[in-house]
C-alpha positions in Angstrom: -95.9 -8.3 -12.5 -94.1 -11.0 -10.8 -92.3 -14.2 -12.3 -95.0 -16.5 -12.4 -97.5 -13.8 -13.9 -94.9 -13.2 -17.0 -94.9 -17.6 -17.2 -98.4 -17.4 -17.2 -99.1 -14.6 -19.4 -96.0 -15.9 -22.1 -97.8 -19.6 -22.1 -101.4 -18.2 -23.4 -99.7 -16.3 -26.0 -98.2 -19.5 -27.2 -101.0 -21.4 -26.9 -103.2 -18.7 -29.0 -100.1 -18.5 -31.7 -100.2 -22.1 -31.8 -104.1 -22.3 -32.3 -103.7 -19.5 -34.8 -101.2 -21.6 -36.8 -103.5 -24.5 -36.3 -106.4 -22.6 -37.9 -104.8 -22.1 -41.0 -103.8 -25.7 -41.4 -106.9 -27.4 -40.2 -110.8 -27.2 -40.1 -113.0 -25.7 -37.3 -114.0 -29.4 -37.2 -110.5 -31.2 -36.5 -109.8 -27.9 -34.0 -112.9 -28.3 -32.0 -112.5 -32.2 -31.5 -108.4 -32.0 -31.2 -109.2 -29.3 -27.9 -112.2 -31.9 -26.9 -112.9 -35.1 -28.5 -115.7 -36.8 -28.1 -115.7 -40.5 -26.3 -112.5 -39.9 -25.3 -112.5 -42.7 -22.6 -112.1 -46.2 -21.7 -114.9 -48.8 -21.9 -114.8 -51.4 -19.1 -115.6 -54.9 -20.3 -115.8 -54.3 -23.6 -118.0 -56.3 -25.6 -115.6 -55.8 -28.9 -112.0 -53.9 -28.7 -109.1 -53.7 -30.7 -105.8 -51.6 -30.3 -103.7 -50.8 -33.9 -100.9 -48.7 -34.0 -100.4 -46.8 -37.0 -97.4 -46.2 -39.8 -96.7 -43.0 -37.6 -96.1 -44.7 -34.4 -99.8 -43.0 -32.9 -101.7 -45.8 -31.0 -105.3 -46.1 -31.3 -107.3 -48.4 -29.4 -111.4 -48.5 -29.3 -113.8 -50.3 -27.6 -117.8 -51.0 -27.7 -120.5 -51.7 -25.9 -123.3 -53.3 -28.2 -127.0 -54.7 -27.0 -129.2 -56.2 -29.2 -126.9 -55.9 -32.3 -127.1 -51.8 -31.5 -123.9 -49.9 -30.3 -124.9 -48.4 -27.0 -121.2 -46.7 -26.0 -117.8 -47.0 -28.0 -114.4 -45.1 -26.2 -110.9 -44.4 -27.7 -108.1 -43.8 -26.7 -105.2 -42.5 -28.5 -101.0 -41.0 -27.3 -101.3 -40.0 -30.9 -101.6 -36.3 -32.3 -104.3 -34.0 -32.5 -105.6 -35.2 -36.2 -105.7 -38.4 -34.6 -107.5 -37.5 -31.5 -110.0 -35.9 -34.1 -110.6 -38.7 -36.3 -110.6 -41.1 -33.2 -113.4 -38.2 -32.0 -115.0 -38.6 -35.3 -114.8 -42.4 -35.7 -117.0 -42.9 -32.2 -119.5 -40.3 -33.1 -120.2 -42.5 -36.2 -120.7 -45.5 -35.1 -122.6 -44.4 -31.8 -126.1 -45.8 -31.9 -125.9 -48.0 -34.6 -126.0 -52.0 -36.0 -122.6 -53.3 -35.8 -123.3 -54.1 -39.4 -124.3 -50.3 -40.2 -121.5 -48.8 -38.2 -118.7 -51.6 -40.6 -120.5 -50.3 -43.7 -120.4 -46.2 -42.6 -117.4 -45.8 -40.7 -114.1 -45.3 -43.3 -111.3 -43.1 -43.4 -113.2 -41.1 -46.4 -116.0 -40.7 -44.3 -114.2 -39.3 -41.5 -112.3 -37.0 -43.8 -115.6 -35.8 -44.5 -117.0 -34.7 -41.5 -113.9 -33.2 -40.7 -113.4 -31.0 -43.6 -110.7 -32.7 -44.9 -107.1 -33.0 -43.7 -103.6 -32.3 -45.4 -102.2 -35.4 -47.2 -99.3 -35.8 -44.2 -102.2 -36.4 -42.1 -104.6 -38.6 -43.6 -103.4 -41.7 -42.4 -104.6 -40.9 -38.7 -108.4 -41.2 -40.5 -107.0 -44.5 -41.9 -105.9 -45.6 -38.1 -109.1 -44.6 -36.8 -111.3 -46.3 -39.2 -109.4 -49.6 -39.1 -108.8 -49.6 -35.7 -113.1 -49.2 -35.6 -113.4 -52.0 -38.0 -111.0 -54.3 -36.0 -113.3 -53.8 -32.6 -116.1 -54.2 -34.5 -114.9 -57.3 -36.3 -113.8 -58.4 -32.5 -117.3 -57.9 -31.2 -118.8 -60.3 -34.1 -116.0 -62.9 -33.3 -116.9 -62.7 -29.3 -120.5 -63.0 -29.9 -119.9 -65.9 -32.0 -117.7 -67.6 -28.8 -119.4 -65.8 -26.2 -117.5 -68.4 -23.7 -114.3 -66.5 -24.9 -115.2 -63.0 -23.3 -114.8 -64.1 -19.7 -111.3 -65.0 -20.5 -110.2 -61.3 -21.9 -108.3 -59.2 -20.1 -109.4 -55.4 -19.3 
């Protein structure tokens, strides 16, 4: 077995001892969407964004495309942990293909918790980041449509 076989063969054992620890911390839920979140991406000319960075130092920033009152795409993007790349996850699938108005009154940290199973108390705050951070770009998407003339001047 040669040098770079022993690497290879010494980093998937630390990756499946990792996991393992994982597993008895956190929910199937938070693991599945922490290995591969959903709407992980960036929206290009947003019609409502907002960026927040959290009491842990994670950043979150979402953004949404909305016709006819309807969210038709929303993106995140997070340098944060993996609770917060699962609530980020979570946060999206949510609001996807809804009002704006359903999506402010249905995506919260509790709800979030929810679908993930729940999270330890240390981490809990990375469902408040993602549901604020939602709010905010929803709450910017309402503002823009009220000053539509504004959007053009936004940078990307």
């Amino acid at each position: 077995m040669s040098h770079e076989d022993d690497i290879e063969k010494f980093t998937r054992e630390m990756q499946a001892q990792i996991l393992e620890q994982a597993r008895q911390v956190y929910s199937e839920a938070v693991i599945t969407r922490w290995q591969n979140p959903q709407n992980f991406k960036k929206i290009e000319i947003p019609d409502g964004q907002a960026t927040l960075r959290g009491s842990c130092g994670d950043t979150m920033e979402m953004a949404l495309k909305v016709q006819q009152d309807k969210i038709t795409d929303c993106g995140f993007q997070t340098d944060g942990c993996g609770t917060t790349f699962a609530c980020g996850s979570v946060a999206t699938e949510l609001a996807q293909g809804k009002t704006v108005i359903q999506a402010l009154a249905h995506v919260s940290a509790d709800e979030i918790l929810k679908v993930l199973g729940g999270l330890p108390e240390k981490d809990e705050h990375c469902a408040q980041l993602a549901a604020e951070t939602m709010r905010r770009a929803l709450a910017d998407y309402i503002h823009q449509k009220k000053t539509p003339w504004k959007k053009q001047y936004r940078k990307t």
